[in-house]
N, C-alpha and C positions, 0 to 999 in steps of 0.2 A: 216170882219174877225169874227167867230166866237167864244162868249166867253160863258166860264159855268156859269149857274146861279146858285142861291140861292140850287134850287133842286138838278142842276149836282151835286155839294160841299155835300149836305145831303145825296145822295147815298152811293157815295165813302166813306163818313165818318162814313155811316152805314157798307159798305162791310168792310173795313180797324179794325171794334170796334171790339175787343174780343169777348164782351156781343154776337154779331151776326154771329160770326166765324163756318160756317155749312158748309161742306165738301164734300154736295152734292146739286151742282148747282141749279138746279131745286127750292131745298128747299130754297138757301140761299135767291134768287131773291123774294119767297113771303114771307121769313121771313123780312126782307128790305122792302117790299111793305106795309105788316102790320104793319112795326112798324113807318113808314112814313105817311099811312094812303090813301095811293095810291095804284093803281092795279097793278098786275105783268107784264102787256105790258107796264106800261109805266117805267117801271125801266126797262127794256129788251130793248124800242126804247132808252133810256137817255142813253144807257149804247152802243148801237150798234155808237149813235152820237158821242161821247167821241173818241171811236174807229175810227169811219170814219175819224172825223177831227183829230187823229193820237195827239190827247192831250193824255190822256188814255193808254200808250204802256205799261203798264200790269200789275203785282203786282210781290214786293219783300218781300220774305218769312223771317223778322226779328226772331232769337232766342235771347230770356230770359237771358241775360248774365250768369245768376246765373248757367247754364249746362254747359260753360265753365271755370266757377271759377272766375269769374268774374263782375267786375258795369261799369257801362257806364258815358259816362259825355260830353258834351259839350265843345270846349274849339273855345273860339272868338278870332278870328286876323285878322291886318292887315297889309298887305303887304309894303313894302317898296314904291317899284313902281309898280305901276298897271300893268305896261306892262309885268313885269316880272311873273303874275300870275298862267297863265299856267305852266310854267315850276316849280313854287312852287309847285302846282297842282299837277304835276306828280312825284315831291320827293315826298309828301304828299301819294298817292297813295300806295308807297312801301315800309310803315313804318308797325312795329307792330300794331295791336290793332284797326287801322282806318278802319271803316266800312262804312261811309259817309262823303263825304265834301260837304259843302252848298256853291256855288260861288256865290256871290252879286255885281250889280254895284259899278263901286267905286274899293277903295281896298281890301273892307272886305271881310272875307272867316269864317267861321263855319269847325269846323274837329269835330267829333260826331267818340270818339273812345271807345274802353273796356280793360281796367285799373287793375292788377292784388293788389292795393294794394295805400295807399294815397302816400309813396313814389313811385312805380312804375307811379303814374298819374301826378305826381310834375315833374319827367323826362320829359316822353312824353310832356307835357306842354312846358317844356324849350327846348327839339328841334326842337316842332312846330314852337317855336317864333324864336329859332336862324337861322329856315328855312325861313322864313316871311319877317327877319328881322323888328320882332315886339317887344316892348320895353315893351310895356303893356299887356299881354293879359290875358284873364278872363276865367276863366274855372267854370264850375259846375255842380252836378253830376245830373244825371238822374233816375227818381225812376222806378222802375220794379215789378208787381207784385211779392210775394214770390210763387219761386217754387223747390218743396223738391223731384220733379222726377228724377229717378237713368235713363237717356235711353240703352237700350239694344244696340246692333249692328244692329238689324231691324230699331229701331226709326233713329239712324244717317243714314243709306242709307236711309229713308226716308226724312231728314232731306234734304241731299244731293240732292236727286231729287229734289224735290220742291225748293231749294233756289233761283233761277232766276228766277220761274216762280211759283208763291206760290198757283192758283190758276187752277193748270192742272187737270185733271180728276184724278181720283183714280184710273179707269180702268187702265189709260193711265200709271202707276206709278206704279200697281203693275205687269202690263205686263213686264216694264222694270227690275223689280225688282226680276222679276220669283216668287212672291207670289199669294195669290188669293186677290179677292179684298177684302172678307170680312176680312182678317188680318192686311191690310191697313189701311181701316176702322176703324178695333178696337184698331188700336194703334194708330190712329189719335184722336179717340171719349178720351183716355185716355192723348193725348197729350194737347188737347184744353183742357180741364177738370183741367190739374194741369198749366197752364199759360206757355207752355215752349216756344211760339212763338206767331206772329200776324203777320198781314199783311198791307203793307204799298206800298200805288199808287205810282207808275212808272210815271212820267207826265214829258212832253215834254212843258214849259213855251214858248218858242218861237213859239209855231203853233197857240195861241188862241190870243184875245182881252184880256186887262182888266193889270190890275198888282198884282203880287205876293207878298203878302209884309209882314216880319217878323217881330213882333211887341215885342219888349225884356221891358219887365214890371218891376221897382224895386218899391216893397210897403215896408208903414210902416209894420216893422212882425209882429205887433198884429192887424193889419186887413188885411193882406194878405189874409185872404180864402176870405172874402168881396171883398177886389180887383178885385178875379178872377171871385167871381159868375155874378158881375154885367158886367165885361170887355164879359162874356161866353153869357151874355143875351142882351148884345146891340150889338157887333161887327156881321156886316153879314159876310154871305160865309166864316165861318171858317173849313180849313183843320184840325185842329189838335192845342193841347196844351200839352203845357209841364211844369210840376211844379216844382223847384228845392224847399227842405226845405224850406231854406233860404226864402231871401225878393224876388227870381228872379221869373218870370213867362216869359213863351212866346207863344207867340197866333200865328200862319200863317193862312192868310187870302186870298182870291182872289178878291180883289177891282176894281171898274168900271176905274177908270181912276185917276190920280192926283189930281183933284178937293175932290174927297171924302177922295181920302187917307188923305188932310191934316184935311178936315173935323175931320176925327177919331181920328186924331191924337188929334187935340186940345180939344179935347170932353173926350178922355182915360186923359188925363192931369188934367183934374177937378174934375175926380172922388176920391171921397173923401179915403184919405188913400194913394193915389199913388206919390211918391217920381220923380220917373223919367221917362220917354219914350222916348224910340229908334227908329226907322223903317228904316228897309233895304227893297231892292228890289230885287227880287229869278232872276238870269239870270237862274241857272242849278242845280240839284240835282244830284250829282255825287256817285252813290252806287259801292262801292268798294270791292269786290267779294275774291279776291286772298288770303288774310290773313287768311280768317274767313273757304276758303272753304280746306285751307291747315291745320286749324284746326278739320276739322269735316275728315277730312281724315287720322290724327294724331289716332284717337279716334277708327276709321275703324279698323284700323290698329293693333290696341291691344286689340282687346275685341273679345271674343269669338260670336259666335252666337247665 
C-alpha cells in the first residue's frame, strides 16, 4: 500500500501555507519547488501520485472567521458508545457553527465549530456533550490571522465558488461567474493580501499506508513557545499545528506504523517544559459544507453589487 513520505507531507503543507497561497497554478507549483529546494516536475509527479493513489481528493477553501463575525475553537469529545458514533456524527453535522468534525478510533471525535461570542461557544459546547453523551469535554479557541476586509458581493460569489474546490482555475470561476478573469484575479490578489481564507487538503486516510495521528500537547505556559519549537523540529511528516493561547498545542502528523508512533510519543513526553501528551488516530475528516454555505448565501442576499 502506498504511503506519503516526508516530501508528499512538505508539499501539501507548502500548497495549504498562506505564506504560498498563488492563484495561478503554474506559479504556485514553482513557488512550492523553490521554496522546497526541488524542481517543478517533481512537485507535479508528487502531486499527480497523491492523486492517482486517491489520498489527495482536493482542497477545502477555509474562510477567516473574522468575515462572518466570528472565532473558531476546537471542542474534544467522547462518545458514550462507540457504536453509536455515526449517528452522533450526523446530529453533529446539522448544528450551527460546525464546519469540521475529526472522527478517531475509539470514542473520541473533535467538532472544530465558529462561535459568535464566549457564551454563545459555552452553548454549543454543552449540546455537543449532551449529544456525545460526554461528561467532560474540553474546548479551545483557535487563532486566526487578523483580518479588517469589508468583501463586496463579487468576493462572497467568489467565495461561493471556490468553497469545495479551493483550488479551480480562475478561468474556470470567472466563466461561472460571468466576470473576466482579470477581476477574479484582482479581488483574489486583495483577498490573500488581507488573510480572508487559506486552503486545507481533502485526504482520504483509509487509501494510504502509515497512521494519522493527533498529538494534543499541554506545556508549562512559560515555556510553551519552547515546547512548540522543538515538538515543530523533531516531529516528522507534519500536516499542520495549531496553538491555543493557553498551555494546549496540537501537531497532526502521518507516522510509519505503531512502532514509531510510541517512539514519539515517549520522546515528546521528555521534552523539557511539556505537562501532558495525548495521541489519537485520524479514521476521517469530515468538512461540513451546509451551515457555512447557507451563510455566504445569507450575505448574497443583501449586499448590493
Amino acid at each position: 500500500m502506498w504511503t506519503p513520505d516526508n516530501l508528499d507531507i512538505r508539499i501539501i503543507r507548502a500548497l495549504a501555507s498562506p505564506e504560498s497561497f498563488q492563484w495561478d497554478v503554474r506559479i504556485s507549483y514553482a513557488r512550492v519547488a523553490a521554496g522546497l529546494s526541488i524542481d517543478e516536475e517533481t512537485v507535479r509527479n508528487r502531486l499527480k501520485g497523491m492523486n492517482d493513489a486517491r489520498f489527495l481528493l482536493g482542497w477545502q477553501l477555509i474562510l477567516n472567521p473574522v468575515l462572518l463575525g466570528r472565532e473558531a475553537a476546537i471542542v474534544e469529545l467522547r462518545v458514550g458508545v462507540s457504536e453509536s458514533k455515526p449517528e452522533v456524527i450526523s446530529r453533529l453535522k446539522m448544528l450551527e457553527g460546525v464546519v469540521l468534525i475529526n472522527d478517531f478510533y475509539g470514542n473520541e471525535i473533535a467538532v472544530t465549530t465558529l462561535y459568535e461570542n464566549a457564551a454563545t461557544l459555552e452553548r454549543q459546547v454543552q449540546l455537543f456533550a449532551s449529544l456525545c453523551g460526554c461528561r467532560t469535554p474540553v474546548s479551545w479557541r483557535l487563532g486566526f490571522p487578523p483580518c479588517k476586509l469589508t468583501p463586496t458581493r463579487t468576493d462572497w460569489r467568489i467565495f461561493q465558488a471556490l468553497h469545495r474546490d479551493g483550488r479551480a482555475k480562475l478561468s474556470d470561476v470567472a466563466r461561472s461567474l460571468r466576470l473576466t478573469t482579470r477581476t477574479v484575479k484582482r479581488r483574489m490578489i486583495l483577498l490573500v493580501d488581507g488573510n480572508a481564507f487559506y486552503l486545507d487538503p481533502i485526504l482520504d486516510l483509509g487509501r494510504v499506508g502509515g497512521v494519522r495521528c493527533r498529538f494534543w500537547v499541554t506545556s508549562e505556559a512559560s515555556r510553551k513557545r519552547e515546547v512548540d519549537k522543538a515538538i515543530l523540529s523533531g516531529l516528522p511528516r507534519i500536516f499542520s499545528m495549531h496553538t491555543a493561547p493557553q498551555e494546549y498545542s496540537l501537531f497532526i502528523a502521518h507516522l510509519s506504523n505503531a512502532s514509531e508512533v510510541r517512539g514519539i510519543l515517549e520522546w515528546m513526553k521528555k521534552v523539557e517544559g511539556v505537562r501532558e501528551v495525548r495521541v489519537t488516530f485520524g479514521v476521517e475528516d469530515i468538512h461540513v459544507h451546509e451551515w457555512l454555505e447557507g451563510e455566504i448565501e445569507k450575505r448574497l442576499s443583501t449586499r448590493a453589487i
